[in-house]
C-alpha positions in Angstrom: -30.9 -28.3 -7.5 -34.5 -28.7 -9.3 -37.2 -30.9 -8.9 -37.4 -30.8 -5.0 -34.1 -32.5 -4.5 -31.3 -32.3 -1.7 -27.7 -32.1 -1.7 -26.2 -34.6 0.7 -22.6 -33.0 1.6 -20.4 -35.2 3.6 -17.5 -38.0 3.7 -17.6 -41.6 2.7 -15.0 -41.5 6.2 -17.6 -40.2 8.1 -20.0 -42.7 10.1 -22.4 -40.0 10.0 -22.7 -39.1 6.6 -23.5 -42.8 5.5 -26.0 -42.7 8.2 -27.9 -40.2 6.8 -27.1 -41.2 3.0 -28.4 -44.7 4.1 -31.5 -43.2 5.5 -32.2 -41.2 2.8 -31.8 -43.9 0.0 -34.3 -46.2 2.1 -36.8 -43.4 2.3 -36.5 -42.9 -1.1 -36.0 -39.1 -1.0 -34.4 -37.5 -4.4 -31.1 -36.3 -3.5 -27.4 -36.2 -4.6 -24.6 -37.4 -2.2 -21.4 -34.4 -2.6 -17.9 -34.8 -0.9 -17.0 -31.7 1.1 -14.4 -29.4 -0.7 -13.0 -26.2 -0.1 -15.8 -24.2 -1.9 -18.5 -26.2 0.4 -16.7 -25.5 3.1 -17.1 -21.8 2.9 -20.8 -21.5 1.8 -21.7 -23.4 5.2 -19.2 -22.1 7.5 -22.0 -20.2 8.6 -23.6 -23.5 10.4 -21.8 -23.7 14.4 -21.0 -26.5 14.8 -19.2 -27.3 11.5 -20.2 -31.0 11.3 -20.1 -33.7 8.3 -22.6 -33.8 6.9 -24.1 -31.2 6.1 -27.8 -31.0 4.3 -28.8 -28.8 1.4 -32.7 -28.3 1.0 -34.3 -27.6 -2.3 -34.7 -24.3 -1.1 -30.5 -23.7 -0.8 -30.5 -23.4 3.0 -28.0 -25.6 4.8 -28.8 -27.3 7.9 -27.1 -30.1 10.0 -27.0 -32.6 12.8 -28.7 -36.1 11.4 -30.9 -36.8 14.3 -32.1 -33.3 13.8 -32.4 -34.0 9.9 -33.7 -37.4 10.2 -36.9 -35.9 12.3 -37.4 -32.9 10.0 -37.2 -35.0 6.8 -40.1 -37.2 9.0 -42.4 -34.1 8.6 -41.6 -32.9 5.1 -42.0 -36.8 3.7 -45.0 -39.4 3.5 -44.2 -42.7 4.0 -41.5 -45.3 4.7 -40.7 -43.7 8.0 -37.6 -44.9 10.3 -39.8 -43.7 13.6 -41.5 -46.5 15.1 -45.0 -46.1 15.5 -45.5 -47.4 19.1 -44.5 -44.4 21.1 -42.5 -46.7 23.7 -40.9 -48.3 21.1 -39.4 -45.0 19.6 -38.2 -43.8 22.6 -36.3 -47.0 22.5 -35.1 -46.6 19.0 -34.3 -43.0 20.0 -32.4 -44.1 22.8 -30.2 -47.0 21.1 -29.6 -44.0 18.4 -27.9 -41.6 20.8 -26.0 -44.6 21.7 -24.8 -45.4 18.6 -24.2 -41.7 17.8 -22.6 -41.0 21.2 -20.4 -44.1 22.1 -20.4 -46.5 19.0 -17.9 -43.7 17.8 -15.6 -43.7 20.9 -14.4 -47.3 20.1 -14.4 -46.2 16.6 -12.0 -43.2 16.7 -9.8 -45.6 19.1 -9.3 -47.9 16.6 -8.6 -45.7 13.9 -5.6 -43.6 15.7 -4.0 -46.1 17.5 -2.3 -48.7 15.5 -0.2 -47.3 12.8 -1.9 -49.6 10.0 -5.2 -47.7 11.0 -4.4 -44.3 10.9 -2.4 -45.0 7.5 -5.4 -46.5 6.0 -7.8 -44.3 7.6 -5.4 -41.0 6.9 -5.2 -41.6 3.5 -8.6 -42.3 2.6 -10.5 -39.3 4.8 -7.2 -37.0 4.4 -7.6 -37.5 0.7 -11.4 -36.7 0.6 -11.2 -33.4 3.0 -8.0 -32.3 1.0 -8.3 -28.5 0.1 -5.7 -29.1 -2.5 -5.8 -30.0 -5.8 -2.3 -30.7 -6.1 -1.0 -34.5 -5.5 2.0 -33.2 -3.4 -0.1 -30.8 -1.6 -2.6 -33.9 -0.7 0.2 -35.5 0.7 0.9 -32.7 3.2 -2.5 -32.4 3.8 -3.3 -36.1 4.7 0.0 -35.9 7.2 -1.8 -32.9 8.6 -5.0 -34.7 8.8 -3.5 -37.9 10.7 -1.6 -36.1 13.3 -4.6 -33.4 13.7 -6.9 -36.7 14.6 -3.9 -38.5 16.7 -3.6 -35.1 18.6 -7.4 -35.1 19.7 -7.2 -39.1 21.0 -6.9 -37.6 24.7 -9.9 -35.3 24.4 -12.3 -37.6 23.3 -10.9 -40.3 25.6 -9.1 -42.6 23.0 -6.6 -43.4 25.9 -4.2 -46.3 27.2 -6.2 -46.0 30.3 -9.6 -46.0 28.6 -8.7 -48.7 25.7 -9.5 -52.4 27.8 -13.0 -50.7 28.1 -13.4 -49.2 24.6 -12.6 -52.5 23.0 -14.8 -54.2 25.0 -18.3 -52.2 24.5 -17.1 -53.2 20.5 -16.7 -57.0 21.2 -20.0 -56.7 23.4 -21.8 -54.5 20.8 -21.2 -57.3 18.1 -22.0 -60.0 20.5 -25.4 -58.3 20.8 -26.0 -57.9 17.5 -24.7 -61.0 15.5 -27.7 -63.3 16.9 -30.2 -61.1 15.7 -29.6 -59.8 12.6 -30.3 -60.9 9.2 -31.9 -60.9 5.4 -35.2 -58.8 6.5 -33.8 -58.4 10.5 -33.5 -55.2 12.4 -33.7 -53.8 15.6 -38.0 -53.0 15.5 -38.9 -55.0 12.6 -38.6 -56.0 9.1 -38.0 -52.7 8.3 -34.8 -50.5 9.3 -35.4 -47.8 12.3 -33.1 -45.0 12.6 -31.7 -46.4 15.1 -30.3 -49.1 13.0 -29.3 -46.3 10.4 -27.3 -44.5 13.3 -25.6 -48.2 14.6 -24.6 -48.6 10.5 -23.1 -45.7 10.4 -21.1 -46.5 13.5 -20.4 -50.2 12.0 -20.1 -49.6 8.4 -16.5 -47.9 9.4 -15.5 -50.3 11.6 -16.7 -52.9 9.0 -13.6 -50.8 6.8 -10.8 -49.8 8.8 -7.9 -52.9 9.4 -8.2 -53.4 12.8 -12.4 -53.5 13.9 -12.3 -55.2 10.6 -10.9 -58.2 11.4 -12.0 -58.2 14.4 -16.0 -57.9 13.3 -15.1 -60.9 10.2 -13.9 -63.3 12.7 -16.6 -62.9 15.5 -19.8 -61.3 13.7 -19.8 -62.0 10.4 -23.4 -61.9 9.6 -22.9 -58.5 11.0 -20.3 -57.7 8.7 -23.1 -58.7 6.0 -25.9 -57.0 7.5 -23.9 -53.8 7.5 -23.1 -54.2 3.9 -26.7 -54.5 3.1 -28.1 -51.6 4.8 -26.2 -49.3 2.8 -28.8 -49.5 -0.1 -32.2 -50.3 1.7 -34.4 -48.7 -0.6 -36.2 -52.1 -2.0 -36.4 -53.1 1.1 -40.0 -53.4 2.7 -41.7 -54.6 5.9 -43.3 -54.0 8.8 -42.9 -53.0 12.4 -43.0 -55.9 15.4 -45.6 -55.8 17.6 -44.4 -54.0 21.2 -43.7 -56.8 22.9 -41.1 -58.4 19.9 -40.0 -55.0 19.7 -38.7 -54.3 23.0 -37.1 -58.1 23.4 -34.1 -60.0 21.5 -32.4 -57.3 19.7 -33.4 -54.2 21.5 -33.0 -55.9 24.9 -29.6 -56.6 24.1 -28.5 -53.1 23.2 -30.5 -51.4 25.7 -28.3 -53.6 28.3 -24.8 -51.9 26.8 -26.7 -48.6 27.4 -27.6 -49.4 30.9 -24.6 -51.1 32.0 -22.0 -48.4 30.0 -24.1 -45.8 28.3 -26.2 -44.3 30.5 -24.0 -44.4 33.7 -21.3 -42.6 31.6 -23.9 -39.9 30.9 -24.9 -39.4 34.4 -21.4 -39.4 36.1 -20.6 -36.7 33.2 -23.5 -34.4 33.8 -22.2 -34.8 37.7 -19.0 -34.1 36.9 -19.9 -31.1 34.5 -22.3 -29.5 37.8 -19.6 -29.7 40.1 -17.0 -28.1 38.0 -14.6 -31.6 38.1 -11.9 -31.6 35.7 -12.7 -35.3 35.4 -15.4 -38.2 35.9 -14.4 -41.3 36.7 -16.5 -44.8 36.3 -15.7 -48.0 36.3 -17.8 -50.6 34.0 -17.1 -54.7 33.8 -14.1 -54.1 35.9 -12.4 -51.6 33.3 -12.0 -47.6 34.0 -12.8 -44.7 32.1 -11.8 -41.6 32.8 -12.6 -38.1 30.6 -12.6 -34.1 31.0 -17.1 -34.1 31.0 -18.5 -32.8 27.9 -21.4 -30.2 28.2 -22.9 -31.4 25.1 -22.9 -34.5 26.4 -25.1 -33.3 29.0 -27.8 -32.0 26.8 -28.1 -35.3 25.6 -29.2 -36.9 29.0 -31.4 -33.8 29.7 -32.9 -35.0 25.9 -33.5 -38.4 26.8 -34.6 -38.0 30.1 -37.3 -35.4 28.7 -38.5 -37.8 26.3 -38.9 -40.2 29.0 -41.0 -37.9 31.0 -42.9 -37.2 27.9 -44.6 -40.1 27.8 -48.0 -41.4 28.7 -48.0 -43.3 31.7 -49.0 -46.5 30.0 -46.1 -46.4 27.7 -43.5 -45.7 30.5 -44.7 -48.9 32.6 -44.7 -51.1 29.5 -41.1 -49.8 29.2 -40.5 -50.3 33.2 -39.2 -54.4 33.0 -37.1 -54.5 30.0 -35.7 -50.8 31.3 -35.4 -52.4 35.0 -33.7 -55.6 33.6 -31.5 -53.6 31.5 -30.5 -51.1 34.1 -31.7 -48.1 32.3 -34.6 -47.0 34.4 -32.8 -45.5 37.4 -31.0 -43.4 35.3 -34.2 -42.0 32.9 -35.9 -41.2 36.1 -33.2 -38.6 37.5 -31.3 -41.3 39.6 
């Protein structure tokens, strides 16, 4: 690398690689975008977790984790930032990230290892990119691998018949919020993209691609579908941030009531769950279950946002209080 540029490592399969690759291009930050192959794989094995992607600085070091990236590329470039100004507004943005990042992808991995037209599609196109072989036959093996590897984790990370009515619903609900808002120059803070919307593109840009969410998103949110397509390349894009009270109404609103009604309540009952040494939490949301072994990582992320919330000024926190109240968020950010 020369000339201050990064290596972007990663998967066109992977909702978080196009997030940050997305990012990136709209910030106008010199890089090149790399698959992940066998050599890559060793020189950052080093990096715990493993995660796609994977960041190389101009410098050589490798770092990962995009929320984590996203903030330190904030401080190392000038201009065109994804953070909202307003401080209440980017805990919002910050917020409706983790979401995305955090449950956007539960539906998503549901999708793409139930149906049998799914996990062919989606098998052969990630299988074929994460390959370690070079051989065509050996790429076959290695995509069969790769499918029943994924179909074998559904159970973990909850992809389950008992957890399915609900998964499918947070997508149809997640599209219903979105397809009224979006548009040409319209996104979630302004007329410019947050990283928020970066994280829920990531999340939507592969559902946007694999059969089933597909169809699904074409027939009920299609200027989603185009919105999506869009974001991929922001980097003419250019506008401006809503005021604070645009900001935290329409769009926002609508997404922060999916986090208060599913998100959030799913985070508490697992950081419950995880203190008490349960083998399982339990909620129920619209009338459907859920039902998972609790995550500890999952855990840290409550403890994030609830630490952000507390980190705010006191006039920020009660300009968040009625759209967090209305949405059902509040009780939850405050420790209840």
């Amino acid at each position: 690398m020369t000339g201050g540029r990064y290596r972007l490592i990663g998967s066109t399969a992977s909702p978080y690689a196009i997030k940050l690759r997305a990012l990136m291009r709209y910030r106008r930050i010199p890089h090149d975008w790399v698959i992940m192959s066998k050599a890559l794989r060793a020189a950052t094995a080093h990096l715990k977790p493993m995660l796609i992607p994977v960041l190389q600085y101009p410098d050589g070091s490798y770092r990962g984790e995009t929320t984590t990236l996203a903030y330190d590329l904030e401080a190392r470039h000038q201009g065109r930032s994804v953070i909202p100004e307003d401080k209440a507004v980017a805990f919002v943005c910050d917020l409706l990230e983790d979401l995305a990042d955090e449950w956007a992808v539960k539906p998503l991995f549901l999708y793409r290892w139930w149906d049998p037209e799914d996990q062919a599609y989606v098998s052969r196109w990630a299988g074929e990119e994460w390959s370690t072989s070079e051989a065509e036959a050996g790429s076959r093996e290695e995509i069969e691998e790769f499918r029943q590897r994924q179909i074998s984790r559904m159970s973990i990370l909850g992809a389950t018949d008992e957890n399915r009515p609900l998964l499918e619903e947070s997508y149809r609900r997640t599209l219903a919020a979105f397809e009224p808002h979006v548009g040409m120059t319209n996104y979630l803070f302004g007329s410019r993209p947050s990283l928020a919307d970066f994280a829920w593109f990531g999340q939507l840009s592969e559902m946007a691609t694999d059969p089933t969410p597909m169809r699904i998103m074409r027939e009920h949110a299609p200027f989603t579908d185009h919105w999506v397509r869009r974001l991929d390349d922001a980097s003419g894009v250019e506008g401006a941030w809503y005021s604070r009270e645009q900001a935290l109404g329409g769009f926002a609103e609508a997404l922060l009531r999916i986090a208060g009604e599913l998100y959030l309540p799913f985070l508490a009952a697992n950081a419950d769950a995880f203190a008490k040494g349960l083998a399982r939490l339990e909620i129920n949301v619209w009338g459907l279950p859920y039902a998972l072994a609790p995550f500890k990582y999952q855990v840290k992320c409550l403890q994030q946002l609830r630490k952000k919330f507390a980190a705010l000024g006191a006039g920020d926190r009660i300009a968040l209080k009625p759209v967090l109240e209305r949405t059902g968020c509040w009780a939850v950010l405050n420790g209840g």
